[in-house]
Structure formats: C-alpha cells, structure tokens
C-alpha positions in Angstrom: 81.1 93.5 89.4 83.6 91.8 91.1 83.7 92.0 94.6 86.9 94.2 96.3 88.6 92.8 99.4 86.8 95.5 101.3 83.7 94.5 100.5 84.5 90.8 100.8 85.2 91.3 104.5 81.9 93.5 104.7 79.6 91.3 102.8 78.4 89.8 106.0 77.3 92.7 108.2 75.1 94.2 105.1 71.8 93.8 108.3 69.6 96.5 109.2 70.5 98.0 112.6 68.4 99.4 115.3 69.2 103.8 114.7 70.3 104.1 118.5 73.4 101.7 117.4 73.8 104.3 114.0 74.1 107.7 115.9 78.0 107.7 116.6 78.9 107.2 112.5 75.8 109.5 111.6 78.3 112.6 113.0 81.2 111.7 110.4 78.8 111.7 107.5 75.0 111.9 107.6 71.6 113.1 105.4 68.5 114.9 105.9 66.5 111.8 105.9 68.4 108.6 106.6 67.8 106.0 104.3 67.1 102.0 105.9 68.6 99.4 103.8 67.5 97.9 101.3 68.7 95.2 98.4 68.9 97.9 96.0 71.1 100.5 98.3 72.9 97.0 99.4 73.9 95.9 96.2 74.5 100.0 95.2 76.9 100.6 98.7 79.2 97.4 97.7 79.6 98.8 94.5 80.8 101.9 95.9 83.3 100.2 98.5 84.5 98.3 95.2 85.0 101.9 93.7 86.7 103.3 96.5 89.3 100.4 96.8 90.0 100.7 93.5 90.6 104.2 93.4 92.5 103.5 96.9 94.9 101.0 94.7 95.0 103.7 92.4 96.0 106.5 94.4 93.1 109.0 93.3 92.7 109.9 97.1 89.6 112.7 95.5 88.0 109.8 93.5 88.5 107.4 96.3 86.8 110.1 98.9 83.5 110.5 96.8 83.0 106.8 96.6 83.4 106.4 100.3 81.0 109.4 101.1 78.5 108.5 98.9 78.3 104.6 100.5 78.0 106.2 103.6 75.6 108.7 102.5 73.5 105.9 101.0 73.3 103.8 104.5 74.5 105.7 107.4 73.4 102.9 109.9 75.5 100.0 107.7 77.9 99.0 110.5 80.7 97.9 108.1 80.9 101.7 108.1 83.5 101.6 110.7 85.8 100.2 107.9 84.4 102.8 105.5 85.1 105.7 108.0 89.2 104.3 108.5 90.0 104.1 104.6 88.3 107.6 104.4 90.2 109.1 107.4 93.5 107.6 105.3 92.2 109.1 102.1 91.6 112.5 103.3 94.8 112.4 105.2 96.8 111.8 101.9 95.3 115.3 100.8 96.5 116.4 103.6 92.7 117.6 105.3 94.1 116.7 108.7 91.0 117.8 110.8 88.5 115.8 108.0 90.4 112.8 108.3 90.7 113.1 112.1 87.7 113.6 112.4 86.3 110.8 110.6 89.0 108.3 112.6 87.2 109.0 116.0 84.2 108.1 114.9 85.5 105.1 113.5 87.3 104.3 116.6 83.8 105.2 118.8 82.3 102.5 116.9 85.1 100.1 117.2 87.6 101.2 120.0 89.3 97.4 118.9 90.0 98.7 115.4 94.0 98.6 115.0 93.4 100.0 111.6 91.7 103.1 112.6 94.6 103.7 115.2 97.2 102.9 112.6 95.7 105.4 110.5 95.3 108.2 113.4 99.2 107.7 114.4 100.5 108.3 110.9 97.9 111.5 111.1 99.3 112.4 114.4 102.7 112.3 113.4 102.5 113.9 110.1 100.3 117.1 112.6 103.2 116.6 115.2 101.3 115.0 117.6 104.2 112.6 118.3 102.6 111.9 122.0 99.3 111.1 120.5 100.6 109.3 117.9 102.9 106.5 120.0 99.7 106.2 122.5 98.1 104.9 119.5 100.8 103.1 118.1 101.0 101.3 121.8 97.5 100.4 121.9 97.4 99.1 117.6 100.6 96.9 118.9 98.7 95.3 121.5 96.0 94.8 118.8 98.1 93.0 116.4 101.6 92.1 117.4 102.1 90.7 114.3 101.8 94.0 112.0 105.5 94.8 111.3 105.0 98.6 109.4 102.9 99.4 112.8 106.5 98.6 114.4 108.6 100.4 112.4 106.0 103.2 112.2 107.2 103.2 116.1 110.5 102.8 115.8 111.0 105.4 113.3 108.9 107.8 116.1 111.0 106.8 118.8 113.3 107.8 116.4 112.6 110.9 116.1 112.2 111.6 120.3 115.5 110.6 120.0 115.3 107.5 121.9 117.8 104.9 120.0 117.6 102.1 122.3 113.6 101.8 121.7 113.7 102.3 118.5 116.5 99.7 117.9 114.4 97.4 120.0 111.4 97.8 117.3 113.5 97.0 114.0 115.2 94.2 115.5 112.1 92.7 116.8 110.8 93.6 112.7 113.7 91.5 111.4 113.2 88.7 114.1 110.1 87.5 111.7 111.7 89.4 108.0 115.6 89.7 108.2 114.9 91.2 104.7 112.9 94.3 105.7 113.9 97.4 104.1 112.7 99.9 106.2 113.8 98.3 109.5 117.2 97.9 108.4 117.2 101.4 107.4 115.9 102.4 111.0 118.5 100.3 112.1 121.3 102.4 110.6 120.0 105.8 111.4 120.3 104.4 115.2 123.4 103.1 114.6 124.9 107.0 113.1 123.0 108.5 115.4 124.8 106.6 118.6 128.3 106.4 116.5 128.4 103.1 115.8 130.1 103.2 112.9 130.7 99.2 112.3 127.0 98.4 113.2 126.0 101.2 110.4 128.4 99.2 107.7 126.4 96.1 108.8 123.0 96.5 108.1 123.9 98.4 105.1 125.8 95.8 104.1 122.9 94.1 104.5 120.3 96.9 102.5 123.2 96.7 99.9 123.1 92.8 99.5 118.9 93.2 98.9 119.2 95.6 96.6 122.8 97.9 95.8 121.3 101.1 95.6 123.8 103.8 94.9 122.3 105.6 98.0 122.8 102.5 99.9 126.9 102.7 98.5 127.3 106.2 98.9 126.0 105.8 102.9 128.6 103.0 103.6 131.6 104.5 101.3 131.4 107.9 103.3 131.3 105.9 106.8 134.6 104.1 105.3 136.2 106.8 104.0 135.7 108.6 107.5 137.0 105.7 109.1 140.1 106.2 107.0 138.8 102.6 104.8 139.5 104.4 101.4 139.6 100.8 99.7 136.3 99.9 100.2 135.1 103.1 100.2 136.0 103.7 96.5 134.9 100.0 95.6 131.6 101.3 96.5 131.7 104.5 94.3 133.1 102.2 91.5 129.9 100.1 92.1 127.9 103.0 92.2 128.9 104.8 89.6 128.5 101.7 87.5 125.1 101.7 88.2 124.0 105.3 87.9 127.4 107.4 86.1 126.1 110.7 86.9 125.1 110.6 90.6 126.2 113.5 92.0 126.7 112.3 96.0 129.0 109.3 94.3 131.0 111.5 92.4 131.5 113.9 95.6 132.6 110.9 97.7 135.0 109.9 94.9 136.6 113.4 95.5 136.5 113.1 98.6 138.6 110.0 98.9 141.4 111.8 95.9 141.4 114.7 98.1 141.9 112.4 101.5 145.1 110.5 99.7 146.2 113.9 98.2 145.6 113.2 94.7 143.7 116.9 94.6 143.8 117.7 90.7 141.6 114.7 90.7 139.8 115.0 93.4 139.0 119.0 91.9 137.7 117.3 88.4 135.5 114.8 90.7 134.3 117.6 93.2 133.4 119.7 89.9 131.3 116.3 88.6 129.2 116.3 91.5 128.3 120.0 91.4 127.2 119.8 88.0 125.6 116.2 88.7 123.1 118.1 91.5 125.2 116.7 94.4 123.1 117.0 97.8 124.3 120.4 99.4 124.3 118.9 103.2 126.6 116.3 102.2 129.1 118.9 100.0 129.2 120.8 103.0 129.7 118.1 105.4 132.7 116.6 103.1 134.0 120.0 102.2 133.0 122.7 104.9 135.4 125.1 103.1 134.8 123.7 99.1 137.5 122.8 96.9 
C-alpha cells in the first residue's frame, strides 16, 4: 500500500516507548489491555493512518474517525499519536462533536504543547463554540509557531474581525498578501474591513482586485452596489452587464440593475428588473437594503 503523507512523516517514530511517556494519549483513546508494538500492529497502524488520510481527502469525517481510533486503539503508546489525536480532533469537529474533538486536541497538545497544528485545529473549534478568547490565544501562540502559515493569519484576521477590531485585522490580510498578493480570502477580509470603516474606494480596490483573479458575479454585484451608492452608475451597470453575462438569472444582479433604472428614473424598467430578481431568489437583506419600502 502506498504510504500517505501522514504516515510518511510518522514512519520514523514507529519505536516502542517506555508506558510512563504513553499515559497522557491513553485518556483520549485507550483499551483494556494495551497492546506493545509489534511489526505486525506496525505495519497494521500505517495502514490505518493511510486510511484515515484518505478518507480525510475524501471528506468521510465518520470513515476517517474509525480509521484513526482503531490506530490508536491498536498502539496507544505510538508517539506519532500526537498527529493521530490532531487530525481526529479536526474530524470529529467537522461533525460537529465539539467536546470529542476538544477533547482529543488537549491531549494532543499535552503531548506536544509545540504542535501549531493541534492549536490550529482548537481555534477553529473555539470559534465555531464561541470561544473567540480562547480561540485568538491559540491563534497567537500557532503564529509564533509558524509565522509562515498564511490561513492561521487570516483565521485571525477574520476573528479580529468579528471583535470588531478593523485595524488588526487589516494588519493580518496585508501581512497575508505581503508573501501572496493573490489570496482570496485575505482580499475578501480586506473588504469587509474596508465596508465596515466606510472606505468605500479601498473596498472598490481589493475587489477590483478579487474581480481581476476570478470575476465572480458576487464579486461584481459587491463593487456595482458600492458604485451605484456612490452615485458611479456607469460602472456600476458595466458590472451587472458583466455579471449578467456570466450567470443571466442571478437574482442580486438583476436587483442592482433595478436599482440603478430606478436611481436615473427609468422606473418601468427598473419595476420589470426588480420583478427579475424576485423571481431569480434575490437575497432578501440586500432587497431590503436597496429598496426598504419595495417597488
């Protein structure tokens, strides 16, 4: 069987430890009678690590959480369980079994308090819970970790975000695009910051810059409303053209078009777009924010 990149990076810590170092990983998953290691259960547990990454790949989280149970199961003292014991907190977290997967990341992180991986995994847990507190002190302490690991910053940002501190969070997608200009989510961090401060040119600039990666008509429909509200109706309806060109029955676009008609009083239009978007499935926030009274 070919080897997974898991078990690649494990291959060489497949050594019999003494059972006083075992006892912290025993909590997460243990047996009545722990086995020792031998070639067979050796060959057996990197099988099952090549299981589990391939369900991980996948996405069969319950298929992925069997494989990792069972290698750990089959030798409890292996210390490349630490890895083991991470991908199974993120597996359990992705069927949402917050206190299993929690649970399973402190252990990981008593056996390896270095492991930026385990504390990746516990912020994203933390924040999907609400723990946004717990979640940044981990995201702090993965970031000193590994510097380098650009969704750990915009995992960040996007919590700063959320505490509503702009100016930090700004500070985390720039430094992102400092080493990718062409990151996705950054820039998209980047202009919620910039709406959310009303900095309405900086918003038309980085999705300018989304737009010039990849024109998505959600990326269109962003920057046409923030033109059309800036009393740009030019651009703004180049970008539902484009839009529309692209995807002819998106709703938003087709509520944006109306919007403009209506703005430049050309309302028997702007009634035959604003009845387009309703029966395209138009978002309702964005009706009511264009039209708080209809049409």
């Amino acid at each position: 069987m070919k080897k997974s990149v898991t078990a690649l990076l494990i291959a060489a810590t497949l050594l019999p430890v003494p059972p006083s170092a075992a006892e912290p990983q025993v909590a997460a998953e243990s047996t009545a009678a722990d086995p020792q290691p031998t070639a067979i259960n050796s060959e057996r547990y990197m099988d099952l690590v090549g299981e589990a990454d391939s369900f991980i790949s996948a996405e069969d989280w319950a298929g992925a959480e069997s494989s990792l149970k069972s290698a750990l199961r089959l030798e409890p003292a292996n210390p490349a369980n630490q890895l083991l014991l991470s991908n199974l907190g993120l597996v359990l977290l992705q069927q949402s079994k917050y206190g299993d997967a929690e649970r399973h990341l402190d252990v990981a992180l008593q056996l390896n308090p270095n492991s930026y991986i385990a504390r990746k995994y516990r912020a994203m847990l933390r924040m999907r819970s609400g723990e946004s507190d717990g979640a940044l002190e981990d995201l702090n302490r993965a970031l000193e970790l590994d510097s380098t690991d650009n969704s750990l910053r915009n995992l960040r940002g996007f919590l700063f975000l959320a505490k509503g501190d702009t100016e930090k969070a700004s500070a985390d997608f720039l430094k992102v695009l400092d080493s990718a200009d062409k990151n996705v989510e950054a820039l998209e961090g980047l202009v919620e910051c910039s709406t959310a401060t009303g900095s309405r040119p900086e918003a038309i600039t980085f999705l300018s810059r989304l737009i010039e990666i990849e024109p998505k008509p959600a990326y269109l429909f962003a920057r046409g409303v923030i033109c059309a509200k800036s009393g740009n109706y030019t651009d703004a309806s180049l970008d539902v053209t484009e839009g529309l060109k692209a995807d002819p029955q998106n709703g938003n676009l087709h509520l944006l078009k109306a919007f403009i008609e209506h703005s430049t009083y050309r309302i028997n239009e702007a009634k035959d777009s604003y009845e387009k978007a309703r029966r395209y499935g138009a978002d309702p926030q964005a009706m009511a924010a264009l039209f708080p009274n209809g049409l």
